[in-house]
TORDOKE-481218 format. One record per residue (C-alpha): residue in one letter; x, y, z. Coordinates in steps of 0.02 Angstrom, whole numbers, plus 32768, in hexadecimal, padded with zeros to 4 digits. Each point is the difference from the previous one (the first is absolute). Example, Ala and Ser with C-alpha at 12.3 -4.5 7.8 and 13.67 -1.06 7.14 Angstrom:
A82677F1F8186/S804580AC7FDF/
***
This chain:
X533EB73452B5/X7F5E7FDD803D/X7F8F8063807D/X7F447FB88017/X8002804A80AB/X800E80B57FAB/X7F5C7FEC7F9F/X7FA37FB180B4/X805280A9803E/X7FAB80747F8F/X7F6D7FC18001/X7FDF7FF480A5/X804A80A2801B/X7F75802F7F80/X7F547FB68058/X804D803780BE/X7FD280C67FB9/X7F5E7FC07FA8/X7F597FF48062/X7FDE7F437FD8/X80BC7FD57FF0/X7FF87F808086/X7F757F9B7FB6/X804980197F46/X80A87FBB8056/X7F8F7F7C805D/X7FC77FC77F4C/X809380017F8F/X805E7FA580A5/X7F897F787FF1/X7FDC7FF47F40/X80BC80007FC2/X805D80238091/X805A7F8580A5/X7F437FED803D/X7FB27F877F84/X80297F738064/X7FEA7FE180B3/X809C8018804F/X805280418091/X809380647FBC/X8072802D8070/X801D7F568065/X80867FB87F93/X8069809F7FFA/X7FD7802880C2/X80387F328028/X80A480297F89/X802480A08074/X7FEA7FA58096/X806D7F747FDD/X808180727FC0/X7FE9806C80B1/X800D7F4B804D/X80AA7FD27FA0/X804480BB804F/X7FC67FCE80AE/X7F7880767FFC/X7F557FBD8059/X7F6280847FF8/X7FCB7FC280BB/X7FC4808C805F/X803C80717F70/X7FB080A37FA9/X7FE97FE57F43/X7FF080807F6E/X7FB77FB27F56/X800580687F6E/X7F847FDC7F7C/X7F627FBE8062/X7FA47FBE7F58/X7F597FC77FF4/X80007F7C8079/X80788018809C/X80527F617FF0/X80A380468014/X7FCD806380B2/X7F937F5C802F/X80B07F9F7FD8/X805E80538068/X7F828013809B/X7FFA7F3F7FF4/X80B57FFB8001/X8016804C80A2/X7FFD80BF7FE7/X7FBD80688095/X7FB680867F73/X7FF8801D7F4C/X800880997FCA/X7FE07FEF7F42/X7FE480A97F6E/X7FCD7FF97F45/X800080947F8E/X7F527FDA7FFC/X7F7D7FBB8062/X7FE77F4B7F8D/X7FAB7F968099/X7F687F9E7FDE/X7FB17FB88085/X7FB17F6B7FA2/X80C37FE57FDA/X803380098099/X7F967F898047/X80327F7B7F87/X80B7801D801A/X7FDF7FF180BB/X7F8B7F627FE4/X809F7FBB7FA4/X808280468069/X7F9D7FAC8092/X80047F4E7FA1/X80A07FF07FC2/X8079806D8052/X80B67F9C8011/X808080558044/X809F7FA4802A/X805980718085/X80AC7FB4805D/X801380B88056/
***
């Protein structure tokens, strides 16, 4: 069996005690890692959630929301704010959020966001 995660893990376990470990994470994130192309990462998985949430008769209107595993970008929080949350409460083992990311994932967020909601 298979664990890729483990290795991500380690490593990142590894820069968060180092004095420069989030920029070496920063760089090996966007030279071989999820960041080489411009992407907001969590909106598929988020839309997936919230259509299975939707299938349970589960609606996030006027709801608190906890998102584990923030990222680089917020899309997942951003998702679920759009989708009707009150407040997102959202933690990451460490702090990954770049601003420049965030804005793009916003700009996109803001242009294409589709939600299809029967709640």
């Amino acid at each position: 069996m298979s664990y890729p995660w483990l290795g991500k893990y380690v490593a990142q376990k590894l820069y968060s005690s180092s004095p420069f470990g989030a920029e070496f994470n920063a760089f090996f994130q966007k030279t071989m890692g999820a960041l080489r192309r411009p992407v907001i990462h969590g909106y598929p998985r988020t839309l997936t959630m919230l259509w299975l949430l939707e299938q349970c008769g589960v609606s996030l209107k006027g709801q608190k929301s906890v998102e584990l595993g923030t990222g680089w970008d917020l899309s997942s929080a951003m998702t679920l704010s759009r989708a009707g949350a009150d407040e997102v409460v959202t933690y990451d083992h460490l702090r990954h959020v770049n601003p420049e990311l965030q804005r793009k994932a916003s700009d996109l967020l803001e242009s294409s966001f589709v939600l299809v909601s029967r709640v």
